[in-house]
N, C-alpha and C positions, 0 to 999 in steps of 0.2 A: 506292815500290812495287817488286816485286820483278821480276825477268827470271826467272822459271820458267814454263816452256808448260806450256799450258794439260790438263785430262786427257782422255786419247786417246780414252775412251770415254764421259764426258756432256760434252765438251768445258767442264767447268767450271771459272773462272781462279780460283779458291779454294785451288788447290795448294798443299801445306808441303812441306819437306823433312823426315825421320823417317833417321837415320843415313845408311847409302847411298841407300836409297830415296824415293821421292815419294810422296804421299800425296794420293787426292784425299776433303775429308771429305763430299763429299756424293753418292758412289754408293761409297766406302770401298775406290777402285780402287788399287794400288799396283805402281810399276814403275821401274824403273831411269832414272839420266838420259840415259845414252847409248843407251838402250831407247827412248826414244821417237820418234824417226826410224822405227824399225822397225814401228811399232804402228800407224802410217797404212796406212788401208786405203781402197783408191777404190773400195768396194763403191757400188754405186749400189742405192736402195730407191726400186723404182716402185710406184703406186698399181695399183686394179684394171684404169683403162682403158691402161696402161705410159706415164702421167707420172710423170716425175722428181720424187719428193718430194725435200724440202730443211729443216734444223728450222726452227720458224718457220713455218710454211705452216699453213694452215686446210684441215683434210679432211672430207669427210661420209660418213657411214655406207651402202652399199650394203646392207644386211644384217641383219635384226634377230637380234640377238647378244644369248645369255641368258649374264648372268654367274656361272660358277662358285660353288655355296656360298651362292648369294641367288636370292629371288625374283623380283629387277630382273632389266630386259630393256632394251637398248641398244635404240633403236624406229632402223628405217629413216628416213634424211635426219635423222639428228642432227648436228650441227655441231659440230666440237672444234676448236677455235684453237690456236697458238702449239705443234704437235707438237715432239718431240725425238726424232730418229731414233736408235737403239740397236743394232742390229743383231741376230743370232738370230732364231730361231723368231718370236717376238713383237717384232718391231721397232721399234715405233713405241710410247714412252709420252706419258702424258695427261693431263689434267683433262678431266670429261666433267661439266656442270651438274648436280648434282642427284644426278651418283653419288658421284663422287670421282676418286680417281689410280687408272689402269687404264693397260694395256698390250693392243696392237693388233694384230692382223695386218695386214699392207698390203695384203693381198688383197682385205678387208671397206671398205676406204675407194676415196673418188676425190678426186682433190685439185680443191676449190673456188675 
């Protein structure tokens, strides 16, 4: 297996090297190797009630949230498993039963 860390922003260990650069092929993230010290960030993403979410955690919907472009509605106290924190605007992506892969606000959730 290889000694290349892991990528800085879906933390996924799928990394190649691509000439000087690293490559990660499943958010198509790319950055230097001596760059990536630098790209840690101790941003913390709390939930609505300011718990510390973490990926991996199971959150529930405070909010019924219509999604963009469709006529579904995310209903109040849905349950999504297994988040992965992203950072920005929309922080938190997802599988959500029945909809598919969405992206969250962590203000709409509480951590279960």
């Amino acid at each position: 297996m290889s000694d290349l860390p892991p990528c800085p922003q879906c933390k996924s260990i799928y990394t190649y090297e691509s000439a000087e650069m690293l490559v990660c092929p499943e958010c198509a993230y790319e950055w230097k190797l001596d760059d990536s010290s630098a790209l840690e960030t101790n941003e913390e993403i709390r939930d609505a009630n300011g718990n510390l979410l973490a990926d991996g955690d199971t959150v529930t919907v405070i909010k019924d949230l219509k999604i963009k472009g469709s006529s579904q509605v995310v209903k109040v106290g849905t349950r999504v498993k297994n988040i992965r924190l992203t950072g920005g605007d929309h922080d938190i992506d997802c599988k959500i039963d029945g909809i598919g892969a969405m992206k969250l606000k962590s203000c709409f959730v509480k951590k279960s």
